[in-house]
C-alpha positions, -999 to +999 in steps of 0.1 A: -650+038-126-684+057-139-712+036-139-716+053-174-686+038-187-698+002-194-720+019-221-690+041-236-680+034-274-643+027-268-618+035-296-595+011-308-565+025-289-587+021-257-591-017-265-555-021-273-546-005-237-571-028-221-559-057-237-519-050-225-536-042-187-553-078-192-519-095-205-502-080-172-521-093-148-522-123-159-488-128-159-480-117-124-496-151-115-502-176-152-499-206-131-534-194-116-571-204-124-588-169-135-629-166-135-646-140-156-681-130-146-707-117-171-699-082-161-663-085-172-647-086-141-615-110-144-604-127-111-576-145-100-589-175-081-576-199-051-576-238-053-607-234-028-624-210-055-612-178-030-610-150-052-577-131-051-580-100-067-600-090-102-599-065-123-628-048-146-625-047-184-656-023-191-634-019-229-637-054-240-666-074-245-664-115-237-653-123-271-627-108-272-614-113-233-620-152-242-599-148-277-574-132-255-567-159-229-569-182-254-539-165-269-521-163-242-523-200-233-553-205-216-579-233-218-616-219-215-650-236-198-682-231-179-673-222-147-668-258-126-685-246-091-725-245-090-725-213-068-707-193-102-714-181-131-690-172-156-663-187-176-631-206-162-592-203-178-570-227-164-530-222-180-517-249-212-488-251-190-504-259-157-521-291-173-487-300-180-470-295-150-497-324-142-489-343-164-449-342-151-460-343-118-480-377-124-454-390-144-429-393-113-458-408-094-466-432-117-431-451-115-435-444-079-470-468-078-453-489-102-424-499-078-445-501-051-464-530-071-433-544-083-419-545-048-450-560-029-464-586-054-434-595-081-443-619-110-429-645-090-443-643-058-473-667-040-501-645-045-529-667-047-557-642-067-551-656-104-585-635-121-585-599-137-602-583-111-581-585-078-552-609-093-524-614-114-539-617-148-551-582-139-513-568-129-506-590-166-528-561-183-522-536-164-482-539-176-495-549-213-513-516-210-478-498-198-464-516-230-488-500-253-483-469-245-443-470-247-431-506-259-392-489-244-401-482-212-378-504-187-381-514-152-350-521-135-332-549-164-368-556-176-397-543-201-433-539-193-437-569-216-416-595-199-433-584-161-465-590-181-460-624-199-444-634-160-476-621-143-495-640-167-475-672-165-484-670-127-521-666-127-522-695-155-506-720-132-518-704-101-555-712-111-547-746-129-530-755-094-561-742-075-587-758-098-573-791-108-577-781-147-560-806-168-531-793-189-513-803-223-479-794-227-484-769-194-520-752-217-558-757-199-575-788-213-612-770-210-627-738-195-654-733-175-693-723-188-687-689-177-686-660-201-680-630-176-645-615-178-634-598-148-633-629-124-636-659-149-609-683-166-621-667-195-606-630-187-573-653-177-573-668-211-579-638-230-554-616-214-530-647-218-539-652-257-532-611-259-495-615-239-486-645-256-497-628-295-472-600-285-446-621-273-444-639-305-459-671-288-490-672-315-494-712-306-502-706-272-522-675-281-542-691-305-551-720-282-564-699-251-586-678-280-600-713-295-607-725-261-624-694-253-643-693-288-652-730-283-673-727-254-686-692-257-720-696-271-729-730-247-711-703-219-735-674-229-765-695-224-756-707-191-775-703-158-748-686-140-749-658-166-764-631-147-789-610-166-769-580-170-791-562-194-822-560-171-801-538-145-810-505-170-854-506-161-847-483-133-841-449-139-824-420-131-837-407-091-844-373-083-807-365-067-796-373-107-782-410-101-793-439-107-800-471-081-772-494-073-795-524-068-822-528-090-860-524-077-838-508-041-845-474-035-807-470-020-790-447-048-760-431-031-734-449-047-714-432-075-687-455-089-684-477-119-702-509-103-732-489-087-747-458-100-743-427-126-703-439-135-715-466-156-743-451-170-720-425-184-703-451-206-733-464-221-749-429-230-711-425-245-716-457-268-749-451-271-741-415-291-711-432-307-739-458-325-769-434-328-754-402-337-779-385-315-770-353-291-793-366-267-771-395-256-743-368-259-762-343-235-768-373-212-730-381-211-719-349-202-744-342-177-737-372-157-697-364-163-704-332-144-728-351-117-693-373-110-672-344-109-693-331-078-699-364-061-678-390-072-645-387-046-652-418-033-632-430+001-633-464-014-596-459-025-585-458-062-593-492-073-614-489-108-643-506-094-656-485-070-627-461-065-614-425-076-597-438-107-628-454-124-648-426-116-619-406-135-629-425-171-661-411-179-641-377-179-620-390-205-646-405-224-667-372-226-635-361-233-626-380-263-663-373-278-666-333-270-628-325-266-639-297-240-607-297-217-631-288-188-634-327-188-594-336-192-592-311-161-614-330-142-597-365-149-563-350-140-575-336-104-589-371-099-553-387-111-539-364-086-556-375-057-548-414-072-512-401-067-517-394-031-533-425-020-508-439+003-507-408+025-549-403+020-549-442+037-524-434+066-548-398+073-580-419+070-593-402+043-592-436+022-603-471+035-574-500+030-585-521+002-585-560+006-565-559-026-545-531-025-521-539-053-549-554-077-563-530-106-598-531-094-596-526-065-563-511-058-534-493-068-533-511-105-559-490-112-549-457-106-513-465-127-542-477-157-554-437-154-524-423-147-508-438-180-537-431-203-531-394-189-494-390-197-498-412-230-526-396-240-538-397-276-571-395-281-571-417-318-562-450-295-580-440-263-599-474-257-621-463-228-630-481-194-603-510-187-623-544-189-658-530-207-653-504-231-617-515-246-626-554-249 
């Protein structure tokens, strides 16, 4: 084409031509990613970012190229890869192909829970983090988002209040706690909720409350409530709040130790992932797009450096580093952010055969939510339930 051209005054006929030539090659391949540059050259991309072939639009400026794609389907973003400029359209359709695709490996992960540690089985780990208690909310979670869905002769519901019913005795076996009519007698001055009889309770009084048992529920929340301020004062809290005087480092995370200068860990417990939630709350309160700004910039710092070979445990795995894509999400709704969390969920998906190649260490608790596959079912099913009104955030933090 002249180099003359891209100054030409096209006519509205030319425009309309262009537009069909656009619409055409797009649909010889609409289940691709396409990349526009700021010359208006159109390009049909690879997974690896290869370009496949392009074509130049020298009749239609970006406006209307972007109106376009959005017409036919197409979500539109920044470009994703640092070495590109331009804008990114990823197909409606694609993202829910996804969505179908996770689906079938969600009741996958599911079995593979239900198979390895039933409700009724002798696993010791009672707490939220690695235990039962944890698999109890993980399947009260599953309820939530579809109080019908079944499990062989059995709803999310009754695996939950079994899961629970487990870790209660479990850790009243373990600890000696004195019972009344088969209920704790006391808890322990500990307010933290992850690994604490007072995550066990509260996930118990939230079972029991759906299960119609309000008695029980109401105990386990008055025992809780009872003990919560002399708990909050105790020595073994751990000053939580002091862990935010170190700032962000020059490679844009922050340290996972305070006062260390170590600051290569990007995951929920360690580093930006956490962060990300409280700039997230923190514009949620304030109302100011600084806090905003922040969120997504560390969202994007994730993206690049936050698939972790920790497995896809919440904690420090693939899945938790998925949720500040969500919450970003939820805040902006830019669907640059809802395409990151679903390529995360899909390497969730593949974690058994990532494990077997290497690519993944085993976790300790592989089945647990934290630190195993609980938690990638927890992203999975906020990603095929989505709804964006009762998104609750972070499992454990942000939706307590």
């Amino acid at each position: 084409m002249d180099k003359n051209s891209e100054n030409k005054t096209y006519t509205a006929e030319d425009k309309k031509k262009a537009l069909m030539y656009l619409e055409k090659f797009v649909r010889e391949d609409d289940s691709a990613k396409y990349v526009i540059d700021p010359k208006n050259v159109l390009c049909r991309t690879k997974d690896d970012a290869v370009k496949v072939s392009c074509i130049k639009l020298n009749e239609l400026d970006e406006k209307e190229i972007f109106a376009h794609m959005q017409n036919l389907g197409f979500y539109c973003a920044l470009s994703q890869d640092p070495n590109q400029f331009g804008i990114e359209y990823i197909n409606k359709m694609s993202i829910n192909k996804d969505t179908a695709i996770l689906h079938t490996a969600f009741l996958k992960l599911i079995d593979k829970i239900l198979e390895q540690v039933p409700p009724n089985s002798n696993f010791q780990n009672w707490d939220v983090y690695s235990g039962m208690a944890g698999l109890s909310l993980l399947f009260m979670k599953v309820h939530e988002c579809d109080p019908g869905v079944m499990f062989g002769p059995k709803s999310a519901l009754t695996i939950a209040d079994e899961y629970i019913d487990n870790a209660l005795s479990s850790h009243m076996k373990l600890h000696n706690t004195p019972s009344e009519a088969g209920l704790p007698g006391f808890i322990e001055h500990e307010c933290g909720f992850l690994s604490t009889a007072v995550g066990l309770y509260s996930v118990a009084a939230h079972v029991k409350h759906h299960t119609g048992d309000q008695e029980s529920s109401h105990r386990y929340l008055n025992l809780i409530q009872s003990h919560f301020s002399k708990s909050a004062l105790s020595i073994k809290t751990p000053s939580e709040l002091l862990h935010g005087r170190a700032g962000r480092q020059e490679n844009g995370n922050w340290p996972h130790t305070l006062f260390e200068p170590n600051n290569n860990l990007v995951q929920f417990c360690h580093g930006a992932t956490g962060i990300c939630f409280l700039a997230c709350k923190a514009y949620e309160v304030f109302k100011e797009k600084e806090y905003l700004d922040l969120a997504e910039e560390i969202a994007d710092y994730i993206y690049l450096h936050g698939k972790t070979r920790k497995g896809v445990g919440l904690c420090h795995g693939i899945s938790g580093n998925a949720y500040p894509f969500l919450s970003v999400y939820k805040l902006t709704e830019d669907h640059k952010y809802l395409r990151y969390a679903l390529e995360y969920a899909n390497i969730c998906a593949q974690w058994e055969e990532k494990v077997e190649q290497g690519e993944f260490s085993h976790s300790d608790k592989p089945w647990s939510v934290y630190e195993g596959i609980g938690g990638a079912i927890w992203l999975i099913s906020d990603l095929i339930y989505w709804d964006q009104e009762i998104f609750k955030g972070f499992p454990g933090l942000t939706d307590v």
